[in-house]
C-alpha positions as CSV (number, residue, x, y, z in Angstrom):
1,X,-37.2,52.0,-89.9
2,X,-39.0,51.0,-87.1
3,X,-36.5,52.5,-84.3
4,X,-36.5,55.5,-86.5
5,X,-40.5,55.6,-85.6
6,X,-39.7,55.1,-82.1
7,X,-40.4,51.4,-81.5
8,X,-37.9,49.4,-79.9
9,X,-36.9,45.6,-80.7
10,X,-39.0,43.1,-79.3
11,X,-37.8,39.8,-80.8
12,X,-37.3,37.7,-84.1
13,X,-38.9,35.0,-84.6
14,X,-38.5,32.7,-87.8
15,X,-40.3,29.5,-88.4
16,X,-40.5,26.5,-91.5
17,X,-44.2,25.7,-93.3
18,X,-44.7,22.5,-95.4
19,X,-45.8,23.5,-98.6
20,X,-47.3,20.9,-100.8
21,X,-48.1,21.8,-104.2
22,X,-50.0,18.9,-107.0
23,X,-48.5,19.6,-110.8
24,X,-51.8,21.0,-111.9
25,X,-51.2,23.8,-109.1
26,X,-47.6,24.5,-109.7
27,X,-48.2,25.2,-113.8
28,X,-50.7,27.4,-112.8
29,X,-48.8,29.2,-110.3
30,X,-45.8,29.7,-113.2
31,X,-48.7,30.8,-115.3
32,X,-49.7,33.5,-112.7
33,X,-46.5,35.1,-112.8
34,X,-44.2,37.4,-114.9
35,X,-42.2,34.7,-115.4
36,X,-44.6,32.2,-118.1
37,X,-47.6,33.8,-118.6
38,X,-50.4,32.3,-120.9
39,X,-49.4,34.5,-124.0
40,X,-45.8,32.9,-123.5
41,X,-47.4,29.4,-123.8
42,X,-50.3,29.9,-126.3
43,X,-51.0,26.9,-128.7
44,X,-47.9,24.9,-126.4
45,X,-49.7,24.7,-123.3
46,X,-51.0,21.2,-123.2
47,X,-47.5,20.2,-124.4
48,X,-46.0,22.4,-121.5
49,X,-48.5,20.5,-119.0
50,X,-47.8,17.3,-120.6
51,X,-44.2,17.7,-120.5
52,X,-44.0,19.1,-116.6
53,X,-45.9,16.2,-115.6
54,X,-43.6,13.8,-117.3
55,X,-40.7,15.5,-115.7
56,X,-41.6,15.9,-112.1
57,X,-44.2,12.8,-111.6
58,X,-41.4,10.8,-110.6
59,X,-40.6,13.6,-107.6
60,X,-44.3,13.4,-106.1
61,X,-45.9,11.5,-103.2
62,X,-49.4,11.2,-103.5
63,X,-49.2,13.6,-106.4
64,X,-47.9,16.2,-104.3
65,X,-44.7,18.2,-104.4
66,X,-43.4,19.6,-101.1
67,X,-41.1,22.1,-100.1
68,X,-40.4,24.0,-96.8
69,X,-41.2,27.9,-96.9
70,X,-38.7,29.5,-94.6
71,X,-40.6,32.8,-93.1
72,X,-39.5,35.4,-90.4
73,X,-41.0,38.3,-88.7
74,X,-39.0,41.1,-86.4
75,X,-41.1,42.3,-83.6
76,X,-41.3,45.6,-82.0
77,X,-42.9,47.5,-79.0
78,X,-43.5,51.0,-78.4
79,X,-41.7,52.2,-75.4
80,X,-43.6,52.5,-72.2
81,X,-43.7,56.5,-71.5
82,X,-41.2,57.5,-68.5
């Protein structure tokens, strides 16, 4: 698309992030997508919470979760004028 606009490659660059997550913060982000949202849970939630905890407390340091977000951008340049 972007050498269809004219620009020309300039580079890809890609790079790794720590994420780190507590288990409070993860069943909310499942809660704030598509995927489980409150309706899904109603009445079952504090068993859901309950549950998740019991199953990934032995995973945490600190109380944290952590995994590596792989992320890459292409960059492009317009072309100097001839």
């Amino acid at each position: 698309m972007l050498s269809r606009a004219g620009f020309e490659p300039a580079g890809r660059h890609e790079f790794s992030v720590g994420h780190h997550w507590t288990i409070r913060e993860l069943a909310g982000h499942i809660r704030s997508t598509s995927f489980l949202p409150p309706p899904v849970l109603a009445d079952h939630a504090a068993a859901f919470d309950a549950d998740l905890t019991a199953e990934l407390s032995r995973y945490t340091a600190d109380d944290r979760l952590t995994e590596t977000v792989d992320f890459a951008y292409e960059l492009a340049r317009k072309p100097a004028r001839a």
